[in-house]
Chimera marker file (.cmm) of the C-alpha trace (Angstrom):
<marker_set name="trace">
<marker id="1" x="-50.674" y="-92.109" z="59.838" r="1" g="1" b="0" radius="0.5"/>
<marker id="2" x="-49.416" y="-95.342" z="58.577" r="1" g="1" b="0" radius="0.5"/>
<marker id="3" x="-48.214" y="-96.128" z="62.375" r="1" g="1" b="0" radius="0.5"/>
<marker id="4" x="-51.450" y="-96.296" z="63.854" r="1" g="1" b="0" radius="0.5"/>
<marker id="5" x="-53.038" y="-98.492" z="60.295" r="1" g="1" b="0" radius="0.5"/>
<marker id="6" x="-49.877" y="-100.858" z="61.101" r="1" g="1" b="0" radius="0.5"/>
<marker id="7" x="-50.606" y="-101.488" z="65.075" r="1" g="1" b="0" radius="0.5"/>
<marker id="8" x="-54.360" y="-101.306" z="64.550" r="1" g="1" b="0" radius="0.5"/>
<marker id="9" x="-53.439" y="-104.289" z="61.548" r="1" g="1" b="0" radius="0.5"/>
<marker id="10" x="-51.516" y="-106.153" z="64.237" r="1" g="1" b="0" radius="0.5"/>
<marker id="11" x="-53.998" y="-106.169" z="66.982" r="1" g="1" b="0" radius="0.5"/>
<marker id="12" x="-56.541" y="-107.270" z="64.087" r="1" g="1" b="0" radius="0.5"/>
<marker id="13" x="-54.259" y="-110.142" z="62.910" r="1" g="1" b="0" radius="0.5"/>
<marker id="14" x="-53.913" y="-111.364" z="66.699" r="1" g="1" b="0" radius="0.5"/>
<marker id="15" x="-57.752" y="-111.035" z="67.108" r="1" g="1" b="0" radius="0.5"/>
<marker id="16" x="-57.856" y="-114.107" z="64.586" r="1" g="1" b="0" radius="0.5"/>
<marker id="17" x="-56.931" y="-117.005" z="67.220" r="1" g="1" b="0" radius="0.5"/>
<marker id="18" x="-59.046" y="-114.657" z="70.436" r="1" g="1" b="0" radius="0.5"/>
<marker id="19" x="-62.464" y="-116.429" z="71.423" r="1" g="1" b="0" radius="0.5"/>
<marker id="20" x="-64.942" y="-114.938" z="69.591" r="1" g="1" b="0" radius="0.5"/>
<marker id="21" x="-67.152" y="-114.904" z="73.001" r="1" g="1" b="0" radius="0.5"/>
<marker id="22" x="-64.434" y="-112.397" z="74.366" r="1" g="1" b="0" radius="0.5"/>
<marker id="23" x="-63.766" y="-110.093" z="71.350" r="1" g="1" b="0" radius="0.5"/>
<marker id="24" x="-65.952" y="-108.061" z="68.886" r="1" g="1" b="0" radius="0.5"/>
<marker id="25" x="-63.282" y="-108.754" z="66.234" r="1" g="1" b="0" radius="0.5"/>
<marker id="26" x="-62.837" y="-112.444" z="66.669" r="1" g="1" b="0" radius="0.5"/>
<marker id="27" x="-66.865" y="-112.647" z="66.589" r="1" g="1" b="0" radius="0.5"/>
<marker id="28" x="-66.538" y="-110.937" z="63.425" r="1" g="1" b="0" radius="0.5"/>
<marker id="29" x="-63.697" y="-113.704" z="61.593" r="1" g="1" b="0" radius="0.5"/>
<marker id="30" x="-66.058" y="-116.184" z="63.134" r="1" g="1" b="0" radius="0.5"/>
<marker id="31" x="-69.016" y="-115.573" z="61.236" r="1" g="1" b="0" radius="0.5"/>
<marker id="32" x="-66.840" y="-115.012" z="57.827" r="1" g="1" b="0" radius="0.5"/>
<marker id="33" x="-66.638" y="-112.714" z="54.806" r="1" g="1" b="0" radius="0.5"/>
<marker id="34" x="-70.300" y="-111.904" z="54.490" r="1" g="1" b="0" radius="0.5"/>
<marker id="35" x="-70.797" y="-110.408" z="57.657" r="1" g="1" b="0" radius="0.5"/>
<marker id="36" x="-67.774" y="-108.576" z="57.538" r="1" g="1" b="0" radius="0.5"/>
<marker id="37" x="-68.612" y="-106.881" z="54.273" r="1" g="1" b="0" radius="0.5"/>
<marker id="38" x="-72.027" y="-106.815" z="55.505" r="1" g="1" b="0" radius="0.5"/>
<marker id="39" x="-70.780" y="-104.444" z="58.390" r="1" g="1" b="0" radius="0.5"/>
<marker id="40" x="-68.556" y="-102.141" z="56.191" r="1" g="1" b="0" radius="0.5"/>
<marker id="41" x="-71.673" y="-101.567" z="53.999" r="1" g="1" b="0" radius="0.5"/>
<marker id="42" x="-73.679" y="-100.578" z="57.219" r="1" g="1" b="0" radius="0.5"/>
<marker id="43" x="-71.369" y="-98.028" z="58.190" r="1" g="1" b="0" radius="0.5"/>
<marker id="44" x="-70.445" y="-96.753" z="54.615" r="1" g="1" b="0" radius="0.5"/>
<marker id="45" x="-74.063" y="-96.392" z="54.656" r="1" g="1" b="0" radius="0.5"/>
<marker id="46" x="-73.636" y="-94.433" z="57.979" r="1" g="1" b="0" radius="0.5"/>
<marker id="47" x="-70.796" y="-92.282" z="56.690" r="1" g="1" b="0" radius="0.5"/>
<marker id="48" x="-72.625" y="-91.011" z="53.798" r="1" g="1" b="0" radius="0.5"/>
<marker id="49" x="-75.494" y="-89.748" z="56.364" r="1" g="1" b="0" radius="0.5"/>
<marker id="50" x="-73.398" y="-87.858" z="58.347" r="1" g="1" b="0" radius="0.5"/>
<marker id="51" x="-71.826" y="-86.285" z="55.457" r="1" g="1" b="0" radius="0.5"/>
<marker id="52" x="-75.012" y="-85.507" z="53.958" r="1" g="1" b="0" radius="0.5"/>
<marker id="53" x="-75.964" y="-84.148" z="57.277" r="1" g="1" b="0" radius="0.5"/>
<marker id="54" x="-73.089" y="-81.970" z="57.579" r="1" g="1" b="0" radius="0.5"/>
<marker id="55" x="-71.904" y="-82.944" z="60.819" r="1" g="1" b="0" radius="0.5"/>
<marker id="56" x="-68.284" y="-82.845" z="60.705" r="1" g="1" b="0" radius="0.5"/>
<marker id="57" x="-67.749" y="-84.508" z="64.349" r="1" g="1" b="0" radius="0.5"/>
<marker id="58" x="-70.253" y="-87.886" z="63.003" r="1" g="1" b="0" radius="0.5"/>
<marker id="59" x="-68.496" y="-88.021" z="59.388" r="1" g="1" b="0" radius="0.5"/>
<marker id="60" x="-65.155" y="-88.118" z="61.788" r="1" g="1" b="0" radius="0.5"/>
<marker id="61" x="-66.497" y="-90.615" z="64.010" r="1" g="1" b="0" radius="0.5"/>
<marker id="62" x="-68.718" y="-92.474" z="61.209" r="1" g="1" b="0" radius="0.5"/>
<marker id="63" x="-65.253" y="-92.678" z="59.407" r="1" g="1" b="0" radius="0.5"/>
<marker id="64" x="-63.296" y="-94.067" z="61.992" r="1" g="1" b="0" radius="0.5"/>
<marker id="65" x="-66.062" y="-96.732" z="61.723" r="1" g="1" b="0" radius="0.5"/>
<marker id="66" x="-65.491" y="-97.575" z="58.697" r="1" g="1" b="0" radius="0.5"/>
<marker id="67" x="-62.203" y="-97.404" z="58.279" r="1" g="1" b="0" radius="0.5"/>
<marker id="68" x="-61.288" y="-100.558" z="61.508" r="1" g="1" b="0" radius="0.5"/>
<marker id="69" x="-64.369" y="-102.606" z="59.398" r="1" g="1" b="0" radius="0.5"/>
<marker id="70" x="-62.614" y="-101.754" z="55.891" r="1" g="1" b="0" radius="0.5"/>
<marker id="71" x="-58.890" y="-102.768" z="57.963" r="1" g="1" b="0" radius="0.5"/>
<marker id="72" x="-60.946" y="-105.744" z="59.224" r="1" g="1" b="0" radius="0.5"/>
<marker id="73" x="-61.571" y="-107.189" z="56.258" r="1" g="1" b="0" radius="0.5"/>
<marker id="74" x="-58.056" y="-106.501" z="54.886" r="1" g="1" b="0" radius="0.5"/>
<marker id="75" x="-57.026" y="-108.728" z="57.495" r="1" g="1" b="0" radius="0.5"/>
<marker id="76" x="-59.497" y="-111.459" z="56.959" r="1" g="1" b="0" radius="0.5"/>
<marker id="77" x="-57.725" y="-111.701" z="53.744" r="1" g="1" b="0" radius="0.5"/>
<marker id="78" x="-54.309" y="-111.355" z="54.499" r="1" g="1" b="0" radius="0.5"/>
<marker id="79" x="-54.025" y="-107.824" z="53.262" r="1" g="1" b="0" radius="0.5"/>
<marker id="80" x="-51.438" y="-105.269" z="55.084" r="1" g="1" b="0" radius="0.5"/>
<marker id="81" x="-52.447" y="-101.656" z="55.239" r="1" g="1" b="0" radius="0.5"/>
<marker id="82" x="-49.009" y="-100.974" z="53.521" r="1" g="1" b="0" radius="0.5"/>
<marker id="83" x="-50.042" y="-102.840" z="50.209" r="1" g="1" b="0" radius="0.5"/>
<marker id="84" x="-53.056" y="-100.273" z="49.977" r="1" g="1" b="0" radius="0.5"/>
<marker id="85" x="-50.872" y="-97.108" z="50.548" r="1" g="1" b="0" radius="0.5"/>
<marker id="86" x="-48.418" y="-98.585" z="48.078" r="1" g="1" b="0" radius="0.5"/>
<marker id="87" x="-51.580" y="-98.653" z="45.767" r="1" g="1" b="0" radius="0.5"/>
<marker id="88" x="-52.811" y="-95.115" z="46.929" r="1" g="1" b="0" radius="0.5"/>
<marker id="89" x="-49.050" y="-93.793" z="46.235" r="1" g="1" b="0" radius="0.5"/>
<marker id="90" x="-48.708" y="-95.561" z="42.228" r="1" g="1" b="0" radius="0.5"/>
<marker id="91" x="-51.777" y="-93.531" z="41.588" r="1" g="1" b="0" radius="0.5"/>
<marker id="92" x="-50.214" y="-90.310" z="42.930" r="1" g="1" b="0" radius="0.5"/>
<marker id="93" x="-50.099" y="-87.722" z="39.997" r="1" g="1" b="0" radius="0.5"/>
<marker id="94" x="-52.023" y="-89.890" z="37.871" r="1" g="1" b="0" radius="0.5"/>
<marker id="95" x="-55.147" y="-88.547" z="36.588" r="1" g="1" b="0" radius="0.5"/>
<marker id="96" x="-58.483" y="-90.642" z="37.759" r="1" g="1" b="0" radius="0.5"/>
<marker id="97" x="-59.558" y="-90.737" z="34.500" r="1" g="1" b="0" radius="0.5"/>
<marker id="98" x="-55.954" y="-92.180" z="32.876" r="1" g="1" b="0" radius="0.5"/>
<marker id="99" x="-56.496" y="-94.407" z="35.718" r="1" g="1" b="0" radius="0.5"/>
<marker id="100" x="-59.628" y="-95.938" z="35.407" r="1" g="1" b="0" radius="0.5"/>
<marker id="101" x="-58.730" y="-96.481" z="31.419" r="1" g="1" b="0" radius="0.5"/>
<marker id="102" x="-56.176" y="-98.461" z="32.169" r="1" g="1" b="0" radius="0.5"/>
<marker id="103" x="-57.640" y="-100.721" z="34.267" r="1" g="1" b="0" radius="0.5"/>
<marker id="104" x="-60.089" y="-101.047" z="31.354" r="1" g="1" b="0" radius="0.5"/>
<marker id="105" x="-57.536" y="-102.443" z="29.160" r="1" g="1" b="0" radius="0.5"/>
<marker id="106" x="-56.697" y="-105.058" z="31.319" r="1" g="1" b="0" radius="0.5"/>
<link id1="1" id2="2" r="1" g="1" b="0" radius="0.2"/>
<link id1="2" id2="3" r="1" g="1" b="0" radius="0.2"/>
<link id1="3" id2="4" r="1" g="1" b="0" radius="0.2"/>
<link id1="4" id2="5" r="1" g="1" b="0" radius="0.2"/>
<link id1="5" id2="6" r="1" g="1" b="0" radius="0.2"/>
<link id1="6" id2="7" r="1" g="1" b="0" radius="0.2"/>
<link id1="7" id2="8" r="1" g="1" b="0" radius="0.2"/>
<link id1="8" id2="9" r="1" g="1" b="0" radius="0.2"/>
<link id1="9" id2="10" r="1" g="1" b="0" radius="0.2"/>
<link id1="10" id2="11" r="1" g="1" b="0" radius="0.2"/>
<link id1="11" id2="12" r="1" g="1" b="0" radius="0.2"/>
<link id1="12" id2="13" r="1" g="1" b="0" radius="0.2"/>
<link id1="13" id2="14" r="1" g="1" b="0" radius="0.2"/>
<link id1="14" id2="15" r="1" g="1" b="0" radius="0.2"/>
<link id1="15" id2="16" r="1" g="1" b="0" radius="0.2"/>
<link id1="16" id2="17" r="1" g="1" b="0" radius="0.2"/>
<link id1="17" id2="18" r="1" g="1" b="0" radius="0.2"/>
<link id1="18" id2="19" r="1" g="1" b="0" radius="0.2"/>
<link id1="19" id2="20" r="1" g="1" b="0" radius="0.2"/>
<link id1="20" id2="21" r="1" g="1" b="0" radius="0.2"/>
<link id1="21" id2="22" r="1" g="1" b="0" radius="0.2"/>
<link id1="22" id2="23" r="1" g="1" b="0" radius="0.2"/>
<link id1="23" id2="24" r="1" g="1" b="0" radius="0.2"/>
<link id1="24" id2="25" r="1" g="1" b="0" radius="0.2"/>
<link id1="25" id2="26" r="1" g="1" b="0" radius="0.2"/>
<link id1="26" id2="27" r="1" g="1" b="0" radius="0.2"/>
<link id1="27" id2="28" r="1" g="1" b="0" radius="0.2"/>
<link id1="28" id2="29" r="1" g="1" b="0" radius="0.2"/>
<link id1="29" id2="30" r="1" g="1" b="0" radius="0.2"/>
<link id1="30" id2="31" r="1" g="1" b="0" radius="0.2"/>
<link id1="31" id2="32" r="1" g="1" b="0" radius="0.2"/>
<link id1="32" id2="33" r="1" g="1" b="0" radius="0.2"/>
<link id1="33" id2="34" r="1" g="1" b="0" radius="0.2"/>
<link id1="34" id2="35" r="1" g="1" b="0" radius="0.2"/>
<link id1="35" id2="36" r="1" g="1" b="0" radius="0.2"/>
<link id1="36" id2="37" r="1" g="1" b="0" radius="0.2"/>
<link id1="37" id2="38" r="1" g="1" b="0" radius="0.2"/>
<link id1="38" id2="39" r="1" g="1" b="0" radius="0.2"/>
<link id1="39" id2="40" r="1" g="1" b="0" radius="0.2"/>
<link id1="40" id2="41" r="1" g="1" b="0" radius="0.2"/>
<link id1="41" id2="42" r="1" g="1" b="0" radius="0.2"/>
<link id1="42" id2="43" r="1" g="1" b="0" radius="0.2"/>
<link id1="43" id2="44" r="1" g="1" b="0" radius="0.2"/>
<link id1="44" id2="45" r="1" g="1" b="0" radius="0.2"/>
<link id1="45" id2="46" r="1" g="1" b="0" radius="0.2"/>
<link id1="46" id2="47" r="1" g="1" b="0" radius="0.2"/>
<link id1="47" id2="48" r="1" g="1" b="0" radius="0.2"/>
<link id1="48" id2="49" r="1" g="1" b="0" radius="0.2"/>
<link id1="49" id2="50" r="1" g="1" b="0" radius="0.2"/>
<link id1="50" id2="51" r="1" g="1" b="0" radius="0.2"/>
<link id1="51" id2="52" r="1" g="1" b="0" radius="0.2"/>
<link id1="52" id2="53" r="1" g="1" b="0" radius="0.2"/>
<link id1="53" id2="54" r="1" g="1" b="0" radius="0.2"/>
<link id1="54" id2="55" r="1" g="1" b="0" radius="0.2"/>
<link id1="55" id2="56" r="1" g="1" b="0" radius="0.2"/>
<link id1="56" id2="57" r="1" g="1" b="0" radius="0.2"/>
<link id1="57" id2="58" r="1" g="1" b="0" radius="0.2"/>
<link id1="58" id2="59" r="1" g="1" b="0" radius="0.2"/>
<link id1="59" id2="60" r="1" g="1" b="0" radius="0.2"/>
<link id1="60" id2="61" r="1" g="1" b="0" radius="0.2"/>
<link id1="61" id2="62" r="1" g="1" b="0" radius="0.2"/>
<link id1="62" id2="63" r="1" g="1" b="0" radius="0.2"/>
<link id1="63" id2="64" r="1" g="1" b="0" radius="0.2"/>
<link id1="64" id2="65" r="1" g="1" b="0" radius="0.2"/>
<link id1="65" id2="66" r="1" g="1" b="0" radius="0.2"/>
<link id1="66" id2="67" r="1" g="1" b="0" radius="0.2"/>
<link id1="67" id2="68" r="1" g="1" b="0" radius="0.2"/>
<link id1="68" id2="69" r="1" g="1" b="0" radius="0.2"/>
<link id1="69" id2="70" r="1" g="1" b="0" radius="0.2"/>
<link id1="70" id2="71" r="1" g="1" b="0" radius="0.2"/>
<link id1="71" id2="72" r="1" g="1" b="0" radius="0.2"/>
<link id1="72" id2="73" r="1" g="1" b="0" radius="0.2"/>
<link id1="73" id2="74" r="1" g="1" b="0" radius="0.2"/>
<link id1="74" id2="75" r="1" g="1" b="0" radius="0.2"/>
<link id1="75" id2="76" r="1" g="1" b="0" radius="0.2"/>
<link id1="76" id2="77" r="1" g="1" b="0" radius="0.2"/>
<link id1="77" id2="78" r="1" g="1" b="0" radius="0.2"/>
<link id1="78" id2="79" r="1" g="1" b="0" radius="0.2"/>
<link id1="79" id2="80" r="1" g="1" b="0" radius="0.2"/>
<link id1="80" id2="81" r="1" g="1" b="0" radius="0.2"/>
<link id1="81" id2="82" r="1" g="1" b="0" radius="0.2"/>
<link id1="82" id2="83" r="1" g="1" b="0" radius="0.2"/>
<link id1="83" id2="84" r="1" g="1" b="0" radius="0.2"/>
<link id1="84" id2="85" r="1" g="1" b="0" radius="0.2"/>
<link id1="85" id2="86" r="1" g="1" b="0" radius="0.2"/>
<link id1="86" id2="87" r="1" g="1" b="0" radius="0.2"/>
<link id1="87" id2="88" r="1" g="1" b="0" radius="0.2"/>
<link id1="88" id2="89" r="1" g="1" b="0" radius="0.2"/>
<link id1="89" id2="90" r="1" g="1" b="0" radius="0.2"/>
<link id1="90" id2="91" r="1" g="1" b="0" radius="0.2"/>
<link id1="91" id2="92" r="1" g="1" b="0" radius="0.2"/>
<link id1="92" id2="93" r="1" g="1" b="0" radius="0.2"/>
<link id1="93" id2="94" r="1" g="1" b="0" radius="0.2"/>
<link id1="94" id2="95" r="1" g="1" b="0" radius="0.2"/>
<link id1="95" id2="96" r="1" g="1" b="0" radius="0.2"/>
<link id1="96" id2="97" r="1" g="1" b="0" radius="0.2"/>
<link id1="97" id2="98" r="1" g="1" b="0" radius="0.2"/>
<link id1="98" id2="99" r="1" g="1" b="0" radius="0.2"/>
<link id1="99" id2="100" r="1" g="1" b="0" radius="0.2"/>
<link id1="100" id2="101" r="1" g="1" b="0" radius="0.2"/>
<link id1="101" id2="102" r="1" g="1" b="0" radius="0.2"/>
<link id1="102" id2="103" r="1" g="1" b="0" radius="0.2"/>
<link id1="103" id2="104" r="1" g="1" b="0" radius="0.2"/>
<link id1="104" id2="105" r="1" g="1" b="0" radius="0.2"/>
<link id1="105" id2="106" r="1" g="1" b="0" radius="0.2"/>
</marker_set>
């Protein structure tokens, strides 16, 4: 899975010097941070609907959604996909609630 999150990052990254007249992605590094985050919040908001809904093909494609905003903004900020697994993988075998405590103590 991480191959496609690591081409998909690539194509993002190169999207950052494309007109933003001639791609979706450039548009959205044009207009900055809020709109970015602006657009992940639409389609979490979209995401939750379809799960509420029940409809397993829209919670798929709502995902995908907002998963390439969520990877958009990663780029915007210089983020790789890798640093987030590597986050995803400390917290393997760690209970959620250990976890959240410790980030409370620091």
């Amino acid at each position: 899975m991480s191959d496609i999150l690591d081409r998909l990052a690539e194509v993002l990254q190169q999207r950052k010097s494309a007109n933003p007249e001639d791609s979706y992605v450039a548009k959205l590094y044009h207009k900055g941070i809020n709109t970015i985050t602006k657009k992940i919040g639409e389609e979490a908001a979209e995401t939750i609907i379809a799960a509420k809904d029940g409809d397993r093909e829209q919670i798929i494609y709502e995902t995908a959604d907002l998963w390439f905003h969520t990877l958009v903004m990663l780029t915007h900020a210089d983020i790789k996909p890798s640093e987030v697994l590597n986050e995803l993988a400390r917290r393997e075998g760690i209970s959620g609630i250990d976890e959240k405590a410790s980030r409370e103590k620091q």
